[in-house]
N, C-alpha and C positions, 0 to 999 in steps of 0.2 A: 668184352672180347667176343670175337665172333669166330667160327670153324664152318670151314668145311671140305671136302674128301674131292680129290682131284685127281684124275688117274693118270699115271704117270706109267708106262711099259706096263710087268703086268704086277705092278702093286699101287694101291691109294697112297700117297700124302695127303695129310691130314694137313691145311694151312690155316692160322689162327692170326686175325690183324687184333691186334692190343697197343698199348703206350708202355712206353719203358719211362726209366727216368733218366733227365738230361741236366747236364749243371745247372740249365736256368730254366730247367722246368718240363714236361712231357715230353716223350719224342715219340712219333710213328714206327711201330714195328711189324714185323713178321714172322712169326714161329711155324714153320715147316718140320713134321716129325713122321716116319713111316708109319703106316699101320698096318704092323702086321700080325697076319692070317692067326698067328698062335695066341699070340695076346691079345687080339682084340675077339677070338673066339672066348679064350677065359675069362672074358669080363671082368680083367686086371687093369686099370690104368699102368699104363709103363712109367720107370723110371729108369730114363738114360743117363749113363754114365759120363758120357761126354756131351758139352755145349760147344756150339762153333759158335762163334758172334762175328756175322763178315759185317762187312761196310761197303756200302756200294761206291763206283769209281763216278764219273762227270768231272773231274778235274777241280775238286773243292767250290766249284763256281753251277754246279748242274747235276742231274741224277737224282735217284728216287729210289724205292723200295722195289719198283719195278724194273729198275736196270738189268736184275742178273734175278730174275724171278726162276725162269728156266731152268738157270746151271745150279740155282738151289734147291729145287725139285729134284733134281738128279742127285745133289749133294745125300739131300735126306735118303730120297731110297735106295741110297747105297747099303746102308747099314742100320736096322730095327734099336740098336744101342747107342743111335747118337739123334742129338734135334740140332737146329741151325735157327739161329737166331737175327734174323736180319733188322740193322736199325738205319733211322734215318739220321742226320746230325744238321746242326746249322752251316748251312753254304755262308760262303765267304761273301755271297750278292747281301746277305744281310749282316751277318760281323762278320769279320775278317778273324785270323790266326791272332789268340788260340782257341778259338769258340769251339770249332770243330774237334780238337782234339781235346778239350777241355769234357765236350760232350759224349765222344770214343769211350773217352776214362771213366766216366760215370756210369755210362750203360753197363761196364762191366760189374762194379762194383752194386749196383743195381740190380745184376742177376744173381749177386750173392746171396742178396736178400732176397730174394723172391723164386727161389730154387721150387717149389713145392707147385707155386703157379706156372711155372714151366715144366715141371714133368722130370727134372732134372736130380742126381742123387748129390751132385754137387763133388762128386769126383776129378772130374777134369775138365779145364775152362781155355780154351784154347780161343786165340782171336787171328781173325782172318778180312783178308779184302782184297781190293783187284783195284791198279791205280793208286790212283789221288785217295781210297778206301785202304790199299795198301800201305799207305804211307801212314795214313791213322794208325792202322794194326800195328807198323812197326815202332811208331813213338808208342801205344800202348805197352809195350813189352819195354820200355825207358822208363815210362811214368809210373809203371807198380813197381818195377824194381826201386826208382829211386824214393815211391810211397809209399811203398811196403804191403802192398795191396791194390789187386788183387792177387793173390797166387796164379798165376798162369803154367798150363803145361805143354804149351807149342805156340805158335807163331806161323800160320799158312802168307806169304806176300804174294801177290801172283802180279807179273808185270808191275811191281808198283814203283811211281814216282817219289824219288829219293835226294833228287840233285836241283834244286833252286835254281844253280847257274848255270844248266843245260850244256855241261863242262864236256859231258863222256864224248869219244867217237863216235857210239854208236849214232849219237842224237844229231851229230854234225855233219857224217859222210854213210850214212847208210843208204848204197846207193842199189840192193834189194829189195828196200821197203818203198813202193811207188807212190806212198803218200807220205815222203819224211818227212817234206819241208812244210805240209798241212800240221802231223802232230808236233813237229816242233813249236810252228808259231802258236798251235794249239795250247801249249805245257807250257809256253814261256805266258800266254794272255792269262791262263789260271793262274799259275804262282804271280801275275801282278796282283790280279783280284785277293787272293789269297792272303799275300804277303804285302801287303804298300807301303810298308816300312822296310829301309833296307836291310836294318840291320835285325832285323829277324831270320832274317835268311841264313845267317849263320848259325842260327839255334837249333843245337840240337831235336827238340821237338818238332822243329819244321823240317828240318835237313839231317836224317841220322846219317847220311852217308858220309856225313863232317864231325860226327860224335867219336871224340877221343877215346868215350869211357862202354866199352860194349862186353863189359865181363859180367859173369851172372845175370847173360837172357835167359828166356825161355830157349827150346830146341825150334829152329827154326827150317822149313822148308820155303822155298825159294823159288820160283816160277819165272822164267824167260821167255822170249818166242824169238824163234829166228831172225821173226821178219817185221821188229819190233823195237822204233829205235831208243827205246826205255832198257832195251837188255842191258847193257853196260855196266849201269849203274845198279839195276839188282844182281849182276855178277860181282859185284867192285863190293857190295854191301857183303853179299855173303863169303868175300873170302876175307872181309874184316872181321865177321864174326866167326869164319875158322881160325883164327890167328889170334881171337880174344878170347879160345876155348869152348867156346858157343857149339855143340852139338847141329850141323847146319850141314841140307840135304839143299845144292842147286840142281836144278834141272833146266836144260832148253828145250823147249818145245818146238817140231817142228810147225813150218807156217799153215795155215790152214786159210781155203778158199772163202772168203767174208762176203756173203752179200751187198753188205754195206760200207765203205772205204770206215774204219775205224770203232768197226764192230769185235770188240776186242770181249765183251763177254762172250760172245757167240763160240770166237777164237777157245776160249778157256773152257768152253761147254763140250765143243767138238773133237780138242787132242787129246790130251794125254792126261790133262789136266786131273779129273776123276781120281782114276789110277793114281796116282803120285800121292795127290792127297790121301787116298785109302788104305797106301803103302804108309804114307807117314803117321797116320793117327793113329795107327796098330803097332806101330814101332814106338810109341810113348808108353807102351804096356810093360814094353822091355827094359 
């Protein structure tokens, strides 16, 4: 494991690349934690209360630890009582579904055990991601419930892919988003690569927006963008999981000016995103 001190506004993140463990063996990760001024003057290692574990997006098919490095620097220096755990998982260019989420579920489980090497008091384990990373969070909040572990106590999805058959409005006639028809064929080319069996698509693991059985998740927040033709279906998701008692915060995000047409972490770095999540992880106390 390697660290080192990264300055972010005006406090350090502390970032540490180490391997987690993955169903079929190590995965690359990233542990990002604040260092702060109190505690790292009393020469206390910290132990935070809460772990995020996100997953990065690339549409199961692309993407790296580097995807959303940024928006997790920020994530961390929000608050000295949480760390953010980012891992990698197997892209669907080398297994397909359910490698990826097979690997989601382990890393969690993974931090169980390994609580002390992360800095962690093992209070609260909350899993998060952005996209096709979102999709994983959200079948991880499926597959401890129906494994009975991990215990999880929130569920962050931001913009994430939900819908195999690319069924919603949003994704078909969003005629605000100037690049629909790029992430359309974009989401439909991943879920081939992802999915090349048809009938997985119907699996709940790959597709929770098709899961009958959505009672006893975790508390989930929910992430939109206006101008984002994925909204749809994480609206469609989260008012399944109000209606199946799921404690579940949606938000839409307004659009935000992307440098790059389908810069969607940048998007989740620069609105609201922060905020929302900072509201929510403080609302799990309650």
């Amino acid at each position: 494991m390697s660290a080192v001190l990264e300055d972010v506004g005006a406090s350090a993140v502390e970032v540490r690349e180490l391997e987690v463990g993955g169903a079929d063996g190590p995965l690359a990760a990233r542990l990002y934690v604040a260092n702060g001024v109190s505690r790292a003057a009393a020469g206390t290692p910290a132990k935070r209360d809460t772990l995020v574990v996100f997953f990065h997006g690339g549409g199961f098919v692309s993407g790296d630890l580097q995807e959303a490095d940024e928006f997790l620097r920020h994530l961390a220096q929000c608050n000295d009582e949480r760390a953010v755990l980012a891992s990698n998982y197997t892209l669907a260019t080398v297994k397909p579904f359910p490698a990826a989420v097979e690997d989601a579920h382990a890393v969690l489980l993974w931090t169980t055990k390994n609580k002390a090497r992360l800095g962690w008091s093992g209070k609260k384990l909350v899993v998060a991601g952005i996209e096709a990373g979102a999709n994983l969070a959200a079948v991880c909040g499926l597959m401890a419930r129906d494994r009975a572990a991990p215990k999880l106590a929130g569920q962050i999805l931001i913009m994430p892919m939900l819908d195999p058959g690319l069924s919603t409005c949003s994704m078909r006639q969003m005629n605000q988003c100037p690049d629909r028809e790029r992430v359309t064929s974009s989401c439909a080319e991943a879920y081939r690569g992802y999915l090349p069996h048809a009938a997985d698509r119907a699996h709940p693991y790959a597709s929770p927006l098709r899961s009958t059985r959505l009672k006893n998740l975790p508390p989930a927040l929910i992430l939109s963008a206006e101008d984002d033709p994925l909204c749809d279906e994480a609206e469609q998701y989260g008012a399944k999981l109000i209606n199946a008692g799921v404690r579940t915060t949606v938000r839409r995000m307004p659009p935000a000016p992307l440098v790059e047409p389908g810069g969607r972490n940048e998007c989740a770095c620069k609105v609201h995103a922060l905020a929302e999540i900072a509201n929510f992880l403080a609302g799990l106390d309650r």
